[in-house]
C-alpha positions as CSV (number, residue, x, y, z in Angstrom):
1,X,61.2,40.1,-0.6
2,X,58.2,37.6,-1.0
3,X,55.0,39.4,-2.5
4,X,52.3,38.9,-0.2
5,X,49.8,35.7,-0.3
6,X,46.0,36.1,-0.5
7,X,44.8,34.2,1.8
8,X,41.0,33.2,2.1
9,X,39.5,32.7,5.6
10,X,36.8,29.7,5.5
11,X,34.3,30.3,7.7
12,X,33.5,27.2,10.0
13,X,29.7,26.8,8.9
14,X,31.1,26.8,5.4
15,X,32.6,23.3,6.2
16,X,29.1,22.4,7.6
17,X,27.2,23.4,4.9
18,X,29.3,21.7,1.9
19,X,29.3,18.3,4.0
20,X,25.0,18.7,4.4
21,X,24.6,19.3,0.8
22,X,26.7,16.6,-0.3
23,X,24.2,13.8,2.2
24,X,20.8,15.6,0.6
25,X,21.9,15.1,-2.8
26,X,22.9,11.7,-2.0
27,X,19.3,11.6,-0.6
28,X,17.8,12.5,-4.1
29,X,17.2,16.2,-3.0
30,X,18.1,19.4,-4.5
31,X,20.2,21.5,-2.6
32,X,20.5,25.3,-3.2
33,X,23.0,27.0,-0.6
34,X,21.9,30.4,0.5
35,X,23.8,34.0,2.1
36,X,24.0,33.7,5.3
37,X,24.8,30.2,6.0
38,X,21.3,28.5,4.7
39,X,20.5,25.5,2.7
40,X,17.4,25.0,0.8
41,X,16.1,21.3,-0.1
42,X,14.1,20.5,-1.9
43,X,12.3,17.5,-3.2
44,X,11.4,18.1,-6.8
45,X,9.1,14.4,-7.3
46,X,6.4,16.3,-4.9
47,X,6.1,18.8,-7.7
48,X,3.0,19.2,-9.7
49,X,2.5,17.2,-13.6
50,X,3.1,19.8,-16.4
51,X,4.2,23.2,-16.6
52,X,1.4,25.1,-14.5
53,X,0.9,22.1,-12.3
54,X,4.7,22.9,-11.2
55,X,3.6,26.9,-11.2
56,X,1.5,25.9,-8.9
57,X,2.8,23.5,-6.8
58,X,6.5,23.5,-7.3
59,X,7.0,20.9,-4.4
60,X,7.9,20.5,-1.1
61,X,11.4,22.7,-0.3
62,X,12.4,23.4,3.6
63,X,14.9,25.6,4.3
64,X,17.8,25.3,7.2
65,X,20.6,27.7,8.6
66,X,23.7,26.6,10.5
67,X,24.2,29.3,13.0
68,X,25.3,29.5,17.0
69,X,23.5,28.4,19.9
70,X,23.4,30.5,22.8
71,X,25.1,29.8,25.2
72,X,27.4,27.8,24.7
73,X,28.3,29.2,21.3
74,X,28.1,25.5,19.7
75,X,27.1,25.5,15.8
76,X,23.7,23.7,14.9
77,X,21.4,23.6,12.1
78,X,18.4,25.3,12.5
79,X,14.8,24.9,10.9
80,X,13.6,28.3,9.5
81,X,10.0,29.0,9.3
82,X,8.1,31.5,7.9
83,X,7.3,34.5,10.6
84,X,3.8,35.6,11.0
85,X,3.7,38.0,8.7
86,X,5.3,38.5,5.8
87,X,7.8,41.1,6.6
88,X,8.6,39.2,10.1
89,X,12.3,37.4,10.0
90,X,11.8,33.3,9.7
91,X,11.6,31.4,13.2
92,X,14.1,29.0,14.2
93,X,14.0,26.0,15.7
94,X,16.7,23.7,16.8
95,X,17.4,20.7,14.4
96,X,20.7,18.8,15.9
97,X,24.1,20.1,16.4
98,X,25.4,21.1,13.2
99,X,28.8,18.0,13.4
100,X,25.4,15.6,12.9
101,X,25.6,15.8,9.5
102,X,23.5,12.5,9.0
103,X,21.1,12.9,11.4
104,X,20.4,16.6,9.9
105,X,19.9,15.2,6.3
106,X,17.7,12.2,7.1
107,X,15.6,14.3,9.2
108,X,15.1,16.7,6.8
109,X,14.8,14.2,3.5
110,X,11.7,12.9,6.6
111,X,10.2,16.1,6.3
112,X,10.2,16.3,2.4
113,X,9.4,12.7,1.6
114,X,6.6,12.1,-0.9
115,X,3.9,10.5,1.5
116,X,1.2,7.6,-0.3
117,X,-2.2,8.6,-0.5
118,X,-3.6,5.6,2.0
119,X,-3.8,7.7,4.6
């Protein structure tokens, strides 16, 4: 008799999430994965000079969760912002199908790009 095997179940989003952080990083962002099936980037050049100018302004971070559409039960990465209060859950909003693992990382490496000061 065999003993029995562990064997580890990997959720689908999983698989999603490893393959966006991987293109963020190659994008120059830091990537901090989150529970429930979130990434945080973050572009750490936007961040204030010195220690309390980083205190302060640690730079520009957006945060995105790879979750089901209704209805057709598709994964896609979501944007998640802040509720209207603090104590409200984060909105979503749709990003791109969560298989568009490009499209998702240069759209959000968009969002977090240092911008010049000539406008």
């Amino acid at each position: 008799m065999n003993p029995p095997t562990e064997t580890t179940t990997v959720l689908p989003e999983e698989h999603f999430i490893e393959a966006l952080s991987r293109a963020l990083v190659a994008r120059k962002l830091e990537v901090h994965t989150q529970a429930g099936a979130r990434v945080r980037a973050k572009n750490a050049a936007t961040a204030g000079n010195g220690p309390a100018g980083k205190a302060l302004n640690p730079g520009l971070s957006q945060t995105v969760e790879c979750s089901t559409a209704e209805p057709d039960g598709r994964l896609w990465w979501w944007w998640l912002w802040p509720g209207p209060t603090r104590d409200a859950p984060p909105e979503r909003e749709p990003l791109c199908p969560a298989d568009e693992i490009d499209l998702a990382a240069d759209r959000i490496a968009r969002v977090l790009a240092e911008r010049g000061n000539d406008s």
